[in-house]
N, C-alpha and C positions, 0 to 999 in steps of 0.2 A: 504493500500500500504506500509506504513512504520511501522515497528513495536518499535523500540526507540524516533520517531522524532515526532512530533507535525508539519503538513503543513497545509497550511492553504493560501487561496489567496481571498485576499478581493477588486476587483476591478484592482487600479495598483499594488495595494498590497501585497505581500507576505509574509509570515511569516513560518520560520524553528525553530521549536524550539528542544532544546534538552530535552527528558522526561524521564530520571531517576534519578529525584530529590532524590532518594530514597539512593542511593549513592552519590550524586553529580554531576551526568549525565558525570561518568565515559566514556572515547571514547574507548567502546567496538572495536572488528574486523567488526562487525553485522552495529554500528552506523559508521562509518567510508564511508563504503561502501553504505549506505543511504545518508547520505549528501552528497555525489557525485551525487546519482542517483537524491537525490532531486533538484540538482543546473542543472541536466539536465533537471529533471521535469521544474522546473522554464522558462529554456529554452525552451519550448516549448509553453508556452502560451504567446503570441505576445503581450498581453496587459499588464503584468507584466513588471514596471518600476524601483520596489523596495523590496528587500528583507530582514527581520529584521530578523537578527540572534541573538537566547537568550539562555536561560539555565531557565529551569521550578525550581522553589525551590529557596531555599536560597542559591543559584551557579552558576556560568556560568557553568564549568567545573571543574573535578578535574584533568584533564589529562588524559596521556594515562592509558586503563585497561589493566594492566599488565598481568592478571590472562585471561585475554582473548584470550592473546598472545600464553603465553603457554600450553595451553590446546588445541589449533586450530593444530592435528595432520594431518590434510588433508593440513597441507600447508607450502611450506618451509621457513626457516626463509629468505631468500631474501623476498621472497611475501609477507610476513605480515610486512617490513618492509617497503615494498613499498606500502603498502592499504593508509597510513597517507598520505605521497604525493601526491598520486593520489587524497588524499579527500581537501585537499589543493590546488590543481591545480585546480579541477573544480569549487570550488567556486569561486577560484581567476577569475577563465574566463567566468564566469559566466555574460551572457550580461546585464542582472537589475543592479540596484547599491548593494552591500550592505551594511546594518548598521549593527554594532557589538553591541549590549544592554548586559552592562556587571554586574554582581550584584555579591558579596562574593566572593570565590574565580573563581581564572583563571590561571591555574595551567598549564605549560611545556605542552602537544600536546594542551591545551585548548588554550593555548597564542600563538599558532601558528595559532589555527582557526581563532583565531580572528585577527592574522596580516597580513590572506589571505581576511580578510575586506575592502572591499571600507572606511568606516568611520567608528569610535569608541566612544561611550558614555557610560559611567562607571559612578556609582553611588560612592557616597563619602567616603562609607567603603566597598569599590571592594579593593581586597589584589591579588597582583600578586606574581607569583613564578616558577623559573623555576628549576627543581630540578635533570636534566637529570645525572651531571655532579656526582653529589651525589651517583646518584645511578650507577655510572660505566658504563654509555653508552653516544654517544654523543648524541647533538642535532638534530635529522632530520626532515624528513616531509617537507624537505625546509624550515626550521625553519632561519637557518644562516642568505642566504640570506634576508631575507624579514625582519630581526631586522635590519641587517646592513642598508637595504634601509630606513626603517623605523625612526631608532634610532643615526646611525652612526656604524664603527668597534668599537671605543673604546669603549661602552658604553655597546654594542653587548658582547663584550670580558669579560669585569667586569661580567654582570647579570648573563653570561652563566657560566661562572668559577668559580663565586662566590657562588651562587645558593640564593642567597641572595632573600627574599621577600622584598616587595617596596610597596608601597601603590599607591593610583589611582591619589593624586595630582604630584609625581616623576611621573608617568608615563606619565602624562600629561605635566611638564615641559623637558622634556625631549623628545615629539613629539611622543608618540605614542598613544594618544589619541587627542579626538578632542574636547571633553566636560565633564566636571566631574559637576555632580548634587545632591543635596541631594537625597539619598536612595525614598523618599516618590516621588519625582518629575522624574523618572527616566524613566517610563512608557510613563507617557504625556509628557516627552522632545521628545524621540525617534519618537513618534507617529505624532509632531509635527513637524518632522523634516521630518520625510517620507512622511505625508503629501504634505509638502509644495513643495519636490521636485515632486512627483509625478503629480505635476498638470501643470510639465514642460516639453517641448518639448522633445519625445522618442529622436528623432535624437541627437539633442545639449547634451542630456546625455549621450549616449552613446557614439558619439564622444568624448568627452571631457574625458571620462574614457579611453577609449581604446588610445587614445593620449599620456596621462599621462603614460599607463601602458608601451607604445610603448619606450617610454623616458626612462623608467627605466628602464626597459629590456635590451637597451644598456648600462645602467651604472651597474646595480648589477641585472641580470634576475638570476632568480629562476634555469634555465634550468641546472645551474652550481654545482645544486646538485644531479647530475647523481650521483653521489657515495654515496649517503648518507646511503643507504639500505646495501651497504657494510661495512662502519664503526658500522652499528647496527649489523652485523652479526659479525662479530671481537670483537664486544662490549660481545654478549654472550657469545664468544668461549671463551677470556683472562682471563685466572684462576683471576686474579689479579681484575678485571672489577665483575666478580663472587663474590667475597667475599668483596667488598667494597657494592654490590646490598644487600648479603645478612644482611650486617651489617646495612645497611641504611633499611630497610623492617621491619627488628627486634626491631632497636629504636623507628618508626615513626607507628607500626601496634597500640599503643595502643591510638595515638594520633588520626589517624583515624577513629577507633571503638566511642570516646570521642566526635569527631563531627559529624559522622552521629547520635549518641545518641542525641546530640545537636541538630540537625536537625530534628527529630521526635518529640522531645519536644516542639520545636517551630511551 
């Protein structure tokens, strides 16, 4: 059924995982559009209470696949900017819980996956980075909202403009994660965590989620990033947005090559 993701459902269990370790489990146009349909997969098996969102390899993500972007000539750029939101939206509503299982990096669309998470556990050398800002385009995918819910504006405002990487205990003093583990424990944390909810009443969870989401929706909802697919197509077009991407592409391609070599080695 999916050809990027790893699904998997074990009882109340679920498990999405992202599988091209082999990059970093880049979010292709291809995967994007799968963890949607898998978050509706999800939804359709009534006994699924819980679903763990990972990244196969030594990565959650490395972000959005840029190179997937544009090469996709069957589609306009509104549409390919609005694939990421739409795969952000349906996990967000997605009626199971889910856990974010976070390891290496978690990079700009990859840190939006994960802040469309019910809960987050990141291992103790997880490195986050949001690198939009750099590269000449804003933040979308309903990225904005759900840091600011998440983190606060002002903290929101700094990571996004700064592009600054952080590591997984900031990210955790600062409210956006919920458990940081050693690397080795990171697996049986998660597992024990889905575990334990899962052996609790469907109803009380899912009320309790969709309550909370309810709550925030009237203080920062997501919905307020109708425009976002817009400032990514502005982002392409401004000469100025063009040549800070290509600058930034050209520094950072040989650092890239440098860790997936790293990543095959290991």
């Amino acid at each position: 059924m999916f050809e990027t993701l790893g699904v998997e459902i074990r009882g109340a269990i679920g498990e999405l995982r992202l599988d091209r370790p082999e990059k970093l489990n880049p979010l292709s146009i291809r995967m994007l559009e799968e963890i949607a349909a898998a978050a509706r997969h999800f939804d359709e098996q009534s006994g699924v209470k819980v679903v763990i969102v990972s990244g196969v390899g030594r990565a959650f993500s490395a972000g959005a696949d840029l190179a997937s972007f544009s090469s996709a000539q069957d589609r306009t750029a509104h549409e390919i900017a609005e694939i990421g939101r739409r795969m952000a939206d349906s996990l967000e509503a997605m009626r199971a819980l889910s856990i974010a299982r976070i390891q290496g990096w978690c990079i700009g669309g990859g840190f939006v996956l994960a802040s469309a998470c019910d809960l987050r556990v990141a291992a103790e050398d997880a490195r986050f980075s949001i690198p939009e800002v750099d590269l000449g385009i804003p933040l979308t995918w309903g990225g904005i909202p759900r840091m600011v819910r998440e983190i606060g504006p002002a903290r929101t405002k700094e990571l996004v403009l700064t592009c600054r990487p952080f590591d997984a205990m900031e990210a955790r003093s600062i409210g956006f994660l919920n458990r940081v583990v050693p690397a080795e424990a990171l697996k049986a944390e998660v597992d024990e965590l889905a575990t334990s909810l899962s052996k609790k009443a469907a109803h009380a969870l899912f009320s309790t989620k969709r309550h909370v989401n309810a709550i925030m929706d009237q203080m920062v909802g997501t919905t307020r990033s109708w425009a976002d697919a817009d400032g990514m197509v502005t982002a392409f077009q401004d000469e100025e947005c063009q040549q800070i991407r290509r600058d930034y592409l050209g520094t950072h391609s040989g650092k890239g090559a440098r860790a997936r070599s790293s990543t095959k080695r290991g």
